[in-house]
C-alpha positions in Angstrom: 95.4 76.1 60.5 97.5 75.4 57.2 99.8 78.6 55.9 97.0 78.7 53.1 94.2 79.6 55.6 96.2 81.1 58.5 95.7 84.8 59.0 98.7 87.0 59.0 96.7 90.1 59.8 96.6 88.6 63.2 99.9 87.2 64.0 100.1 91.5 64.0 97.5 92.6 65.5 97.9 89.7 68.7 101.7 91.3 69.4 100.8 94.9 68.9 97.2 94.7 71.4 99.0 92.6 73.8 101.8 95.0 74.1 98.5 97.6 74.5 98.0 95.8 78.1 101.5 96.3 79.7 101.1 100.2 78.7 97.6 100.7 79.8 98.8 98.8 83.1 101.7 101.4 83.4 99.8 104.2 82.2 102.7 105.3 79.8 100.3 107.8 78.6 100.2 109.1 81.3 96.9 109.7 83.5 94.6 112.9 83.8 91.5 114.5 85.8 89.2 111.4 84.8 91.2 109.6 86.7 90.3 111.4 89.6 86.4 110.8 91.1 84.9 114.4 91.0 85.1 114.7 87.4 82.1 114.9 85.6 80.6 115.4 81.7 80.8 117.7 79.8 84.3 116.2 79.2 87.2 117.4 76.8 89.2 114.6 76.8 93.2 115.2 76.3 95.9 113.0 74.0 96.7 111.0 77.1 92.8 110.3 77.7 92.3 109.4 73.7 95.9 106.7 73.6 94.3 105.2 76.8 90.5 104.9 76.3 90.6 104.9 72.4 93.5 102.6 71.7 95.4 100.7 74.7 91.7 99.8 76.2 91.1 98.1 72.7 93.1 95.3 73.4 90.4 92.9 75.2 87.4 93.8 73.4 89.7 92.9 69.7 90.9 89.7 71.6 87.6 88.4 72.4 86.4 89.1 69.1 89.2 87.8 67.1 88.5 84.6 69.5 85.0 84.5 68.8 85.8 84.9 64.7 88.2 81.9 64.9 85.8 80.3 66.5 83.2 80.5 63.6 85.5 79.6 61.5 87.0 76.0 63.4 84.3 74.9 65.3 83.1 71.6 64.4 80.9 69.8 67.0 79.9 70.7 70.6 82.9 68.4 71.3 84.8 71.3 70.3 83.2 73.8 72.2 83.8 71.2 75.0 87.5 71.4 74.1 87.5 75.3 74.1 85.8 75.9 77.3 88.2 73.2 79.6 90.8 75.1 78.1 90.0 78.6 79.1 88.6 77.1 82.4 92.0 75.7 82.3 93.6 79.4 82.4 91.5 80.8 84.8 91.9 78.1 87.8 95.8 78.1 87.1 96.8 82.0 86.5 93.8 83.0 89.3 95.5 80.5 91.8 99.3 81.8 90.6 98.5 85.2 90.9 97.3 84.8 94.7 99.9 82.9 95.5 102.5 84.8 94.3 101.8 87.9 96.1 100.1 86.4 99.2 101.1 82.9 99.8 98.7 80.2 100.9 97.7 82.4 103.3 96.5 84.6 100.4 94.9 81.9 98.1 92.9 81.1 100.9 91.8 84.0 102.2 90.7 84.5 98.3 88.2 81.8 97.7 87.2 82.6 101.5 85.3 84.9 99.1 83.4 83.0 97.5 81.0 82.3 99.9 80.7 86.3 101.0 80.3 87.3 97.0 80.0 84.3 94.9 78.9 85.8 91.7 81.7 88.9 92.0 84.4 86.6 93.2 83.3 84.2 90.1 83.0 86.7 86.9 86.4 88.4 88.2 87.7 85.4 88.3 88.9 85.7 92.3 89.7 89.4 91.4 92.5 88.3 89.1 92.1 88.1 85.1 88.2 88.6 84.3 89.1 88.6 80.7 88.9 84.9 80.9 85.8 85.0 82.3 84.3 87.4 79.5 86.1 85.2 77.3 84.5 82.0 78.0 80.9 83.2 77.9 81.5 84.9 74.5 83.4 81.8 73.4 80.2 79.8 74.3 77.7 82.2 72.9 79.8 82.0 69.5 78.7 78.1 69.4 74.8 79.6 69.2 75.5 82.2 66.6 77.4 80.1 64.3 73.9 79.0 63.6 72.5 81.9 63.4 71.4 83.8 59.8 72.2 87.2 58.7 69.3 88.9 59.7 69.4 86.9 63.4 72.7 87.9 63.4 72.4 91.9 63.1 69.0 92.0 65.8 71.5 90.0 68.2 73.8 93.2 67.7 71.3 95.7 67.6 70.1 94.1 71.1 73.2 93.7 71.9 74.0 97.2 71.8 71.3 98.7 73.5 71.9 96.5 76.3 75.3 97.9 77.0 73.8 101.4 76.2 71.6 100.0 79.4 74.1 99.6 81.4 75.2 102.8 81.0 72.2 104.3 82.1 71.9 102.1 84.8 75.0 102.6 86.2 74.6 107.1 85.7 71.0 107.3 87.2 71.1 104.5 89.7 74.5 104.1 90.6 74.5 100.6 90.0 78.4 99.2 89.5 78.4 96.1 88.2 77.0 97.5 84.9 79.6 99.9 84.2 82.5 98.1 85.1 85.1 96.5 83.2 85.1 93.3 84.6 81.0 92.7 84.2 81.4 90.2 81.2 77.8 91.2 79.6 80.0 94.2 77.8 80.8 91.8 75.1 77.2 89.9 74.5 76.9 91.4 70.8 80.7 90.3 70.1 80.1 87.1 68.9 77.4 87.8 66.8 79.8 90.8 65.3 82.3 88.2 64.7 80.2 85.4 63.0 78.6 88.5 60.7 82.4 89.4 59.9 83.0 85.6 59.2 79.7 85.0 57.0 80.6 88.2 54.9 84.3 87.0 54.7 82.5 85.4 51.1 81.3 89.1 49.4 84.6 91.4 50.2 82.8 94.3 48.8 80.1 94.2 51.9 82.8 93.5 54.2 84.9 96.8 52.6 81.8 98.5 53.4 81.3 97.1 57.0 84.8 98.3 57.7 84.3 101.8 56.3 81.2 101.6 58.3 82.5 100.7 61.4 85.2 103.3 61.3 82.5 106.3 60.8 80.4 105.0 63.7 83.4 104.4 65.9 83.9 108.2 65.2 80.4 109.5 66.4 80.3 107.3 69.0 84.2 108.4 70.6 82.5 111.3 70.3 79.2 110.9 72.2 80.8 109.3 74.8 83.8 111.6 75.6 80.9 114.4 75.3 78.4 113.0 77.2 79.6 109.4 79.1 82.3 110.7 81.9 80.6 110.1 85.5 81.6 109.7 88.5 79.0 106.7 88.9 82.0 104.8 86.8 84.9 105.4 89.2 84.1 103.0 91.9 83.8 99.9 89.4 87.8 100.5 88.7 89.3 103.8 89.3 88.2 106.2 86.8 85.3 108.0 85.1 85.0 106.7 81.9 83.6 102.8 81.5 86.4 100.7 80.5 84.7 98.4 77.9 80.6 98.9 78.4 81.4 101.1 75.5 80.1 100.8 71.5 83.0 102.4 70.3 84.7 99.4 71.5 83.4 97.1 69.7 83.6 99.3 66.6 86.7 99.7 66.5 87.5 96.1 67.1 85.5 95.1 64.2 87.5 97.4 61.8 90.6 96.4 63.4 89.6 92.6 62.2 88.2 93.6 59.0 91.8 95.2 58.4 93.5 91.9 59.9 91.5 90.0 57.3 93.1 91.8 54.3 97.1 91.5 55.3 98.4 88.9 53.1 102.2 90.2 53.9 103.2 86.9 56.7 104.7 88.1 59.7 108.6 88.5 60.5 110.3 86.4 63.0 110.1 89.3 65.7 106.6 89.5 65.3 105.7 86.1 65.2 107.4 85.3 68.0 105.3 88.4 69.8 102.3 87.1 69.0 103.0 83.2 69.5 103.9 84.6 73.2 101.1 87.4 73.8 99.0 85.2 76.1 101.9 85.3 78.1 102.8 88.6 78.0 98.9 89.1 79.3 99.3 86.4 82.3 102.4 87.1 83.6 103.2 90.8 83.4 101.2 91.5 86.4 103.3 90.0 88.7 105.9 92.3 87.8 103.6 95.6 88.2 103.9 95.8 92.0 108.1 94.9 92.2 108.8 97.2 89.5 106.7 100.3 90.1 108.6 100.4 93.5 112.0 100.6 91.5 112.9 104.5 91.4 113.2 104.1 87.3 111.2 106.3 84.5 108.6 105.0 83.6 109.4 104.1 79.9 112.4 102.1 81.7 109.9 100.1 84.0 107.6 99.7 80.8 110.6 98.3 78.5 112.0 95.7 81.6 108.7 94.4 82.4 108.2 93.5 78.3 111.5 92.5 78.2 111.6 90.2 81.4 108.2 88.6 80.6 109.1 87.6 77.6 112.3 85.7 79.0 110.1 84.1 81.9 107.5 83.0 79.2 111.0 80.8 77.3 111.8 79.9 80.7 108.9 78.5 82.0 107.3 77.1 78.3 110.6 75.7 78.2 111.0 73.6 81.4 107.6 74.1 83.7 104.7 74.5 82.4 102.8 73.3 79.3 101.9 75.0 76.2 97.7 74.8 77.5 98.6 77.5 80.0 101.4 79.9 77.8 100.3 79.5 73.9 
């Protein structure tokens, strides 16, 4: 992408939501009663609750959608789709089979995809119970290949539907129990993504609609942070990862995602160095900070110390290893 076309807005908005993931990992806002099974709605959610939920948790749905976007704008051919699809598959075979052998050994990897044949299509969409996001990734990057030939009015029923299927899984998973559908890793939470992204990429050509769809997006992201603090909290979420509010089968998610890349869309202002060498490094601030979870949280250091040396040494090991070991398809 020539400097004419490239899009500052998200050389920004890849260092700041990557950063997102090392403090929701930490919980450097700290955690609260939803974290804790018995909690139920009604709900009054606390600061903490809001910087986790409504902001750190924003960092996957905005970079599947800002993936999806870029796609509508680059792809050329299913040869490129091809392309795409190796190289996430790419990620998730080498980070999945790095991230079991660093903290188990061989004896770990294989115990791991021993797994597969128990739970084939858990083990598979989490991606060996490693980085899901990939997972969620590659279907949405796929899906983004049908939409780009979709029209407006296809477009908006695919996120209407779209909606009301994660709305779905929310009921499924409060009446019936069910916990696939509320959890984060289940990568249907994103099917309306990239038909959000290729509506942001066809209105791209009136600004004034996409002003609107921004503002839009904004107020609904209100009412729906609303409805779901008020009415969402269940204890039918904690056992699909830990706490009572769904990660991502959430539509203020995506609302707030799309508003975030509407706003990306309008920075003309190019990065500074520090920044651009955030976001040239976020993937692997994402793959290999959680290697250094476990060693550090068993250092007696504040938190905001532990937070602070796990940025700080990832970053170094990302130069190190792009540097010497491993190639750009795996770090960049």
């Amino acid at each position: 992408m020539s400097d004419k076309q490239k899009i500052h807005g998200l050389d920004y908005a890849r260092a700041i939501f990557s950063i997102f993931v090392v403090l929701w990992h930490f919980h450097a806002a700290g955690t609260s009663t939803i974290f804790n099974s018995a909690t139920n709605a009604p709900y009054s959610p606390s600061a903490s609750d809001i910087i986790n939920f409504n902001v750190f948790l924003q960092a996957v749905p905005f970079f599947i959608l800002a993936s999806c976007y870029l796609y509508a704008g680059t792809a050329t051919s299913i040869r490129y789709l091809g392309r795409r699809v190796v190289r996430i598959g790419t990620l998730i075979v080498f980070w999945a089979v790095a991230y079991h052998l660093f903290y188990g050994g061989v004896d770990g990897l294989i115990q791991a995809i021993g797994k597969l044949n128990e739970s084939p299509i858990y083990q598979t969409v989490t991606a060996l119970e490693t980085y899901s996001f990939f997972i969620g990734l590659i279907i949405s990057v796929a899906l983004s290949a049908l939409a780009a030939y979709c029209n407006l009015a296809i477009l908006i029923l695919w996120v209407v539907l779209g909606s009301t299927a994660v709305c779905y899984f929310q009921w499924q998973t409060i009446m019936h129990g069910t916990i696939w559908t509320g959890s984060f890793w289940n990568p249907l939470n994103y099917v309306a993504y990239p038909a959000a992204a290729a509506l942001v990429y066809r209105l791209t050509k009136s600004p004034s609609t996409l002003k609107l769809l921004g503002w839009a997006s904004v107020i609904l992201f209100i009412i729906s942070t609303a409805l779901e603090w008020r009415f969402l909290v269940n204890p039918s979420f904690f056992p699909g990862q830990g706490y009572n509010l769904p990660a991502y089968t959430r539509l203020s998610s995506m609302l707030f995602v799309i508003f975030a890349l509407v706003l990306c869309l309008k920075v003309s202002r190019p990065a500074g160095p520090i920044v651009q060498f955030m976001s040239r490094n976020s993937l692997g601030l994402y793959c290999i900070h959680p290697f250094l979870l476990a060693p550090l949280n068993r250092l007696d250091l504040p938190l905001w110390l532990r937070v602070i040396a796990a940025i700080a040494a990832t970053y170094a090991i990302v130069i190190v290893l792009r540097q010497f070991f491993l190639r750009e398809e795996v770090l960049a």
